[in-house]
C-alpha positions as CSV (number, residue, x, y, z in Angstrom):
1,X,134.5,116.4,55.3
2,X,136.0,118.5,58.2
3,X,139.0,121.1,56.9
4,X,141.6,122.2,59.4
5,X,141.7,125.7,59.2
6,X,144.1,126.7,61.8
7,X,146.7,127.8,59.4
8,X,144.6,130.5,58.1
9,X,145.1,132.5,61.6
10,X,148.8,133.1,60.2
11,X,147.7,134.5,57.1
12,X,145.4,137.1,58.9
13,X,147.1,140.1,57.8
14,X,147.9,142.5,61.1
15,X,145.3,144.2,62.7
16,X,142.2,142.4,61.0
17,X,140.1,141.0,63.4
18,X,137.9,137.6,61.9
19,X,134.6,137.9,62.5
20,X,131.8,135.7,63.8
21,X,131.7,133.4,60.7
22,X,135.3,132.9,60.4
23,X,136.2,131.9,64.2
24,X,133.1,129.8,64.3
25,X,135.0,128.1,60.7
26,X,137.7,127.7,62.5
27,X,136.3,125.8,65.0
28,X,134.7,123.4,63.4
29,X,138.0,123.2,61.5
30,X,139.3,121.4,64.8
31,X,137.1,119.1,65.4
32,X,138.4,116.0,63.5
33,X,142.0,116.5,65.8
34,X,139.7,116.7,69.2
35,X,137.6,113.9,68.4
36,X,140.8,112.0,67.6
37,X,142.3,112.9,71.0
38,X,139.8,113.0,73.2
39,X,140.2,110.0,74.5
40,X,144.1,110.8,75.2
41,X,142.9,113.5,77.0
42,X,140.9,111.8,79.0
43,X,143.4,109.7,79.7
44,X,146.2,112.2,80.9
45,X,143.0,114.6,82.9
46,X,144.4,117.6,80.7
47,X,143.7,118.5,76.8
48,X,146.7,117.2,74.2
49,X,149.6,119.6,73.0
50,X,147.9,118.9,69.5
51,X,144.5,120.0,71.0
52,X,146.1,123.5,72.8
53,X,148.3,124.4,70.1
54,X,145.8,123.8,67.8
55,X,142.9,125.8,70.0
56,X,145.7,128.6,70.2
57,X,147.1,128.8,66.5
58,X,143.3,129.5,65.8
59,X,142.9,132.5,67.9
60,X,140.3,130.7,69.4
61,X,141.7,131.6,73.3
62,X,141.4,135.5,71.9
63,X,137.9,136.2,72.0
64,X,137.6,138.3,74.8
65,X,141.2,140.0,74.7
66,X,140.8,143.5,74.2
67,X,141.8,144.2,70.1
68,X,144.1,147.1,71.1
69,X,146.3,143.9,72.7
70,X,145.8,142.2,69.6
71,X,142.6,140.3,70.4
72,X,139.0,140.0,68.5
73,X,136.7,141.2,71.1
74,X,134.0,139.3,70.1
75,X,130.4,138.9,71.0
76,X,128.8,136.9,73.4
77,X,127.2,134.9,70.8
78,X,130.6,134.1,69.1
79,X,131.8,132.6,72.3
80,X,128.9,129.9,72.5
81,X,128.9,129.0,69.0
82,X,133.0,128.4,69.1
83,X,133.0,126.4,72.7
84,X,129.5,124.4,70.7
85,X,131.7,123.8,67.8
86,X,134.6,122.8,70.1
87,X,132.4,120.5,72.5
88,X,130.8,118.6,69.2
89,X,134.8,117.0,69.3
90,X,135.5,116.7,72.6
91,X,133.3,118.8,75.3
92,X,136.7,119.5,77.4
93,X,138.2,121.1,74.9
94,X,135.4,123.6,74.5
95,X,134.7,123.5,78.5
96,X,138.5,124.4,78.7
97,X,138.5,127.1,75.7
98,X,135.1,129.0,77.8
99,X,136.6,129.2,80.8
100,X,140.1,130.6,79.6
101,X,138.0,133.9,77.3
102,X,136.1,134.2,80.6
103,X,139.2,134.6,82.5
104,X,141.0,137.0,79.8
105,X,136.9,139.0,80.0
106,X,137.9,139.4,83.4
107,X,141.6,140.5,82.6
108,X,140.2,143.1,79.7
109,X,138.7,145.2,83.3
110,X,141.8,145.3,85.3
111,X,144.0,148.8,84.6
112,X,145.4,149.0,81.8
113,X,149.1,148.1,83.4
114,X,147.7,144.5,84.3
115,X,146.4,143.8,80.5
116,X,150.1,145.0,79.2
117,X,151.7,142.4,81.6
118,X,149.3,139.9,80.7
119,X,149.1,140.7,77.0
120,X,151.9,143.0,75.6
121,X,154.6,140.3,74.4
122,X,151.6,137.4,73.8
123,X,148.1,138.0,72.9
124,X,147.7,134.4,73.0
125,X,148.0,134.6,76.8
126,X,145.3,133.1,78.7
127,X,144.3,133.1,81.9
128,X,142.0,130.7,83.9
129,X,139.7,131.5,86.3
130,X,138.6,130.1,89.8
131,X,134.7,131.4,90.8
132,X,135.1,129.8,94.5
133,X,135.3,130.5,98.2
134,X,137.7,133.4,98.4
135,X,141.2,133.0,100.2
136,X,141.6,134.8,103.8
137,X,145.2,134.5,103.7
138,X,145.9,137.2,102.8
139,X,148.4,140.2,104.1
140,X,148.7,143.8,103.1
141,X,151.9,145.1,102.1
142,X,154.0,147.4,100.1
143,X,152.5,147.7,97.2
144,X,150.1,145.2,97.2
145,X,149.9,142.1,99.2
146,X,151.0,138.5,100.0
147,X,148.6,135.5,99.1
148,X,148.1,132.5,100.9
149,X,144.8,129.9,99.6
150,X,143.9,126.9,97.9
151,X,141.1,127.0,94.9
152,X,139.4,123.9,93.6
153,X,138.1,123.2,90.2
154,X,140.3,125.1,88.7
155,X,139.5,124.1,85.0
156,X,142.5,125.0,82.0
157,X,145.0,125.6,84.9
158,X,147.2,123.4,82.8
159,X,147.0,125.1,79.9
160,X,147.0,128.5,81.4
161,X,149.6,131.2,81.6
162,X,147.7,133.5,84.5
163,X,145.4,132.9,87.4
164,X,142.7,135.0,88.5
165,X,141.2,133.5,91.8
166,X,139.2,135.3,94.7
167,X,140.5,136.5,98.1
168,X,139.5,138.5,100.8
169,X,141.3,141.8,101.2
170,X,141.0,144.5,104.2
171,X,138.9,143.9,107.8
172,X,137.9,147.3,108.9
173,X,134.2,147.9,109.8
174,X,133.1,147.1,106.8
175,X,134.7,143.4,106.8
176,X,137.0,142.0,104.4
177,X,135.8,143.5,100.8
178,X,136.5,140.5,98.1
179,X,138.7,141.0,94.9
180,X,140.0,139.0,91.7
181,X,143.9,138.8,92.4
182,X,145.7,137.8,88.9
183,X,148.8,135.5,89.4
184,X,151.1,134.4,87.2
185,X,150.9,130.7,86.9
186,X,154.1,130.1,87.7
187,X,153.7,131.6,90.8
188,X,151.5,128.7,92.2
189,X,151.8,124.9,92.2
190,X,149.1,123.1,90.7
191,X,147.6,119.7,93.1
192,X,146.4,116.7,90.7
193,X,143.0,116.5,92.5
194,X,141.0,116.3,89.7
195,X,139.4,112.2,89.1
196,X,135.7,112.5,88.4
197,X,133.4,110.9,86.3
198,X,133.3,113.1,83.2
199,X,134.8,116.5,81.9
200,X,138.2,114.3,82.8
201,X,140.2,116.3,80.0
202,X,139.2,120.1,81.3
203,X,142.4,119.1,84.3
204,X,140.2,121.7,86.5
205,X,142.7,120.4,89.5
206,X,143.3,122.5,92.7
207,X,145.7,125.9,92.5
208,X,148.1,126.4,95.5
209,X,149.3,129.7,96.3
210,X,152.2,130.4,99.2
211,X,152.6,134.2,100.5
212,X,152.6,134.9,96.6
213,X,153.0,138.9,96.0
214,X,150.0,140.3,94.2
215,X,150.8,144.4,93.2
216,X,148.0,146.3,93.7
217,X,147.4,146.7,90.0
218,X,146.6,143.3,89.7
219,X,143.5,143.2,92.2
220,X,140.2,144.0,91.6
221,X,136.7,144.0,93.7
222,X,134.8,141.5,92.6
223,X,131.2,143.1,92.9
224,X,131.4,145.6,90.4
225,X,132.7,143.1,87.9
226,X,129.3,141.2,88.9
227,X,127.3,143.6,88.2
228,X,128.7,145.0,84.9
229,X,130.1,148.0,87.2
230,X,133.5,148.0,86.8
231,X,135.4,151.3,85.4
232,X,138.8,149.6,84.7
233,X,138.1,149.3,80.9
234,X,140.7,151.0,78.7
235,X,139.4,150.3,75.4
236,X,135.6,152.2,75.4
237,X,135.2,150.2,72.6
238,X,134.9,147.6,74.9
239,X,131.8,147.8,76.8
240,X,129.9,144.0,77.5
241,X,127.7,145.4,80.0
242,X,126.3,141.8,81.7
243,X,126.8,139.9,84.9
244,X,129.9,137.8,84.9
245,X,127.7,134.7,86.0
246,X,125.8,135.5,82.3
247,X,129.2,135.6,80.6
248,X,130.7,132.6,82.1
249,X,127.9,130.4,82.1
250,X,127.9,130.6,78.1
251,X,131.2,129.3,78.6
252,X,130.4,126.2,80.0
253,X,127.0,125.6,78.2
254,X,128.5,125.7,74.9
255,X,130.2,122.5,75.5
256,X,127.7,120.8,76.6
257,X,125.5,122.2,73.7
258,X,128.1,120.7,71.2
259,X,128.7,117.5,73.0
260,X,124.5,116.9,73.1
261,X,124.6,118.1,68.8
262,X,127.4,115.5,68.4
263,X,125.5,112.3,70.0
264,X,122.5,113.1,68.0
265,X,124.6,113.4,64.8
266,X,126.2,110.1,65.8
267,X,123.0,108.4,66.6
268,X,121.6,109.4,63.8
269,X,124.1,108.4,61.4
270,X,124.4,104.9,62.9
271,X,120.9,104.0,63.1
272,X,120.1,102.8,60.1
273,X,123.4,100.7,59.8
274,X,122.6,98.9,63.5
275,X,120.1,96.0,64.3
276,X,117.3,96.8,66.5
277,X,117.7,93.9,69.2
278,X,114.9,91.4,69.4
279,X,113.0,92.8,66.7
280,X,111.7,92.0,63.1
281,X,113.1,95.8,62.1
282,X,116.0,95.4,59.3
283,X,117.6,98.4,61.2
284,X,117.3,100.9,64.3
285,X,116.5,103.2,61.5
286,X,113.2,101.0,61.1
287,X,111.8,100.9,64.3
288,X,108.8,103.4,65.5
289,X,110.9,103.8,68.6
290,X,113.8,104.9,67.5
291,X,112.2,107.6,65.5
292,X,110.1,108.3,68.8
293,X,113.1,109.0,70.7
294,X,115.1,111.0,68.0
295,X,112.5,113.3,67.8
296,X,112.4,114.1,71.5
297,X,116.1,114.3,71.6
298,X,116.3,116.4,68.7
299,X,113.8,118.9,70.2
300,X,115.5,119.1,73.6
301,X,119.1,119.7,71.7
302,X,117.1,122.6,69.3
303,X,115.9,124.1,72.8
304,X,118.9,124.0,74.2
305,X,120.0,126.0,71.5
306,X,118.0,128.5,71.5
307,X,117.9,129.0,75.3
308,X,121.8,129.5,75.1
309,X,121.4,131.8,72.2
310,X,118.8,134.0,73.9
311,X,120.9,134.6,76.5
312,X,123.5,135.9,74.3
313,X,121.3,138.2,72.3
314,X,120.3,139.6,75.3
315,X,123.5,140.0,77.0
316,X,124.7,141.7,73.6
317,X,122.2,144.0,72.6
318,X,123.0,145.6,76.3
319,X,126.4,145.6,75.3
320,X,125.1,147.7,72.2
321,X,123.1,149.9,74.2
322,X,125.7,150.6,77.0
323,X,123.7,149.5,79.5
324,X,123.0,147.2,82.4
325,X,120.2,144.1,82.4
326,X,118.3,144.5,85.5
327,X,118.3,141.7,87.9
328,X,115.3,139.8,86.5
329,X,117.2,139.4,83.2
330,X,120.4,138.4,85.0
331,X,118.5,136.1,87.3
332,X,116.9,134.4,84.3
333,X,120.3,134.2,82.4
334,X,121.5,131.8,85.4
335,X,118.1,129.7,85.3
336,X,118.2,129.4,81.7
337,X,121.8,128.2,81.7
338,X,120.7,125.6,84.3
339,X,117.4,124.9,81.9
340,X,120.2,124.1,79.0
341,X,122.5,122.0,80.9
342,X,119.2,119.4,81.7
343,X,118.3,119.7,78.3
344,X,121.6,118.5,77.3
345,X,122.0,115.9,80.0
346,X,118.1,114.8,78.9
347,X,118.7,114.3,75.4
348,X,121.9,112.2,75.9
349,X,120.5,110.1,78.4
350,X,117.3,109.2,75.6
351,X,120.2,108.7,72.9
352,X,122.2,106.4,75.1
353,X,119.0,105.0,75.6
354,X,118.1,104.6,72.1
355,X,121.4,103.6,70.5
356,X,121.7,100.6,73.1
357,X,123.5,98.8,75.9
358,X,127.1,99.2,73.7
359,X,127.0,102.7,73.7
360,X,128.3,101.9,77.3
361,X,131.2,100.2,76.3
362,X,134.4,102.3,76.6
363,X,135.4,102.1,73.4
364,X,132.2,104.1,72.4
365,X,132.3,108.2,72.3
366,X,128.7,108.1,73.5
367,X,129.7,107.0,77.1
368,X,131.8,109.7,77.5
369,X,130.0,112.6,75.6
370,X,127.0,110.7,78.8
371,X,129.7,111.2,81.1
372,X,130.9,114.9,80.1
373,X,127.4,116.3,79.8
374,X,126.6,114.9,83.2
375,X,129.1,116.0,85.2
376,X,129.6,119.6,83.1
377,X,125.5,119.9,83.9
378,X,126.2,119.4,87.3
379,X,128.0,122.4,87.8
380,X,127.5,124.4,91.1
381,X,126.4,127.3,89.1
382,X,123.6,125.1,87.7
383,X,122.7,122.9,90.9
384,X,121.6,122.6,94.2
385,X,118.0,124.1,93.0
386,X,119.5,127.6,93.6
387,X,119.0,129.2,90.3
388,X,115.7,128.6,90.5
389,X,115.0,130.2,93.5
390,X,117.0,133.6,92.2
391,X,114.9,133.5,89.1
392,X,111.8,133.2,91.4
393,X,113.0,135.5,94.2
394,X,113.8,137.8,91.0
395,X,110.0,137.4,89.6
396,X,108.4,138.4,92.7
397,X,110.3,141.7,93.0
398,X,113.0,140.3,95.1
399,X,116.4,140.9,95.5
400,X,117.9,137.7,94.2
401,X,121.6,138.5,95.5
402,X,119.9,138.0,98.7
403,X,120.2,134.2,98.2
404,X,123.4,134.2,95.8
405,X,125.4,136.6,94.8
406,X,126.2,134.8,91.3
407,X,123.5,136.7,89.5
């Protein structure tokens, strides 16, 4: 029987942060209200009020805010198991709760004057975050300059209270040198572009911005944060050393870890209640096949696992060394994201497979935990066979940035 626990985060006396356990609880605690309203999310292409507040009340947008700001600071491993949790009720909602701790990460490495703006009056603030082409219009001015752009995909904008997209600042010899600029949201309009397939909750529509003013304290190059480089942390308690891509990858995996867990489970748990069509079998439950294809899903949803989770051992025992990956461990964290995603995607399409013909009937949370785990796997981080040729270019001795620089 799943408990709601989001009352608990108001009785978390000041200044104690939960730890792994407890968020992961908590979690899991929300996962009857998303499963309940997923399909009203998917409806309206943005997550509920219930869903937000809900996500919110549990401190579950506060993992990567800096604690001095009144956030847990959590580690890498506590962000996948929370968006897993999340996706096994509705895979937006944990798509949608990634992407806004990897835009507060970001946040946490501006000065220290950008995290007070964003954080000082509400360390529930959170902040999506837009990984595409970088905007060129862009002018310098007093104090900071005047954006002009357009970013796609833009997944949480409606549910986000800052912005942090890419643009192109400067054109001396050196060309144009790309930073994060942080925007309030309600400094840009937000276009309703987004009607795809699946992930139809995560609203990741298209962000507008129109000669918005950007102070200089809220930019910052976008290379160092990369490459674990950056020197804007205030808190040196706070030290993820990792590539971004590493980091924001387990945000999206998570989902699409819990949304693979929660088709099995459902699969499972129906099988021996459901006839096996055309067959002498009192049940699915009966049938050779049926066990044949549980076992296969079941053992691409337990690697799955475990690929996401070595990534996030890795990435934090550098974070408790102070140090750097090197590129071949970076370059592997992006293939073995991709590796997850078809995992996922995999073992939904056998358990789709398995269940039978009516788990394509709309009324049926196994079309659109299909749906959500194909599209999320899709991703252009995970596609276009270009992880696996940094991971190669990476095993050879190469330079791996030399064919993307989202290593």
């Amino acid at each position: 029987m799943l408990v709601d626990t989001r009352n608990d985060v108001t009785e978390t006396p000041p200044g104690r942060v939960p730890g792994h356990a407890e968020l992961v609880a908590r979690a899991a605690g929300l996962r009857a209200d998303l499963w309940a309203d997923a399909a009203e999310s998917e409806r309206t292409r943005r997550l509920t009020g219930r869903v937000v507040s809900g996500i919110t009340e549990a401190g579950l947008t506060r993992l990567m805010t800096p604690r001095r700001l009144g956030g847990y600071q959590t580690s890498i491993r506590t962000l996948l198991d929370v968006t897993a949790e999340l996706g096994r009720g509705c895979c937006s909602a944990g798509w949608v709760t990634g992407v806004l701790n990897a835009g507060n990460f970001v946040v946490s490495l501006f000065p220290e004057t950008a995290q007070d703006e964003v954080w000082g009056t509400n360390p529930d603030a959170r902040t999506a975050l837009v990984l595409g082409m970088p905007a060129r219009g862009v002018t310098e001015t007093d104090g900071g300059v005047l954006v002009t752009g357009r970013w796609a995909y833009a997944s949480g904008c409606r549910h986000a209270d800052w912005i942090g997209v890419l643009i192109a600042v400067g054109g001396g010899s050196g060309g144009p040198v790309v930073h994060f600029a942080l925007m309030r949201m309600d400094e840009v309009s937000v276009e309703d572009t987004w009607h795809f397939a699946g992930m139809r909750g995560t609203g990741s529509d298209t962000v507008v911005a129109d000669r918005v003013f950007v102070p200089r304290h809220r930019l910052l190059p976008y290379l160092p944060v990369l490459n674990g480089e950056t020197d804007g942390v205030v808190d040196p308690s706070h030290h993820y050393r990792n590539s971004l891509t590493g980091l924001f990858s387990i945000g999206l995996i998570g989902s699409l870890v819990g949304g693979a867990e929660e088709a099995f489970r459902y699969v499972q748990e129906k099988a021996p209640t459901r006839p096996a069509a055309g067959s002498t079998y009192a049940n699915q439950a009966e049938s050779p096949t049926l066990q044949l294809d549980l076992a296969a899903a079941a053992t691409k949803v337990d690697s799955a696992r475990m690929l996401a989770m070595g990534i996030t051992d890795r990435i934090d025992r550098f974070a408790a060394a102070g140090e750097n990956p090197d590129l071949v461990t970076r370059a592997r964290a992006r293939m073995d994201s991709t590796q997850t995603g078809q995992l996922c995607r995999e073992a939904v399409d056998l358990l789709l497979t398995a269940y039978g013909s009516s788990a394509f009937n709309e009324a049926n949370p196994l079309q659109r935990i299909w749906r959500d785990v194909n599209v999320g796997s899709r991703h252009a981080g995970f596609g276009m066979g270009i992880p696996q040729q940094v991971y190669g270019r990476a095993l050879v001795g190469g330079d791996p940035r030399e064919i993307s620089l989202l290593v």
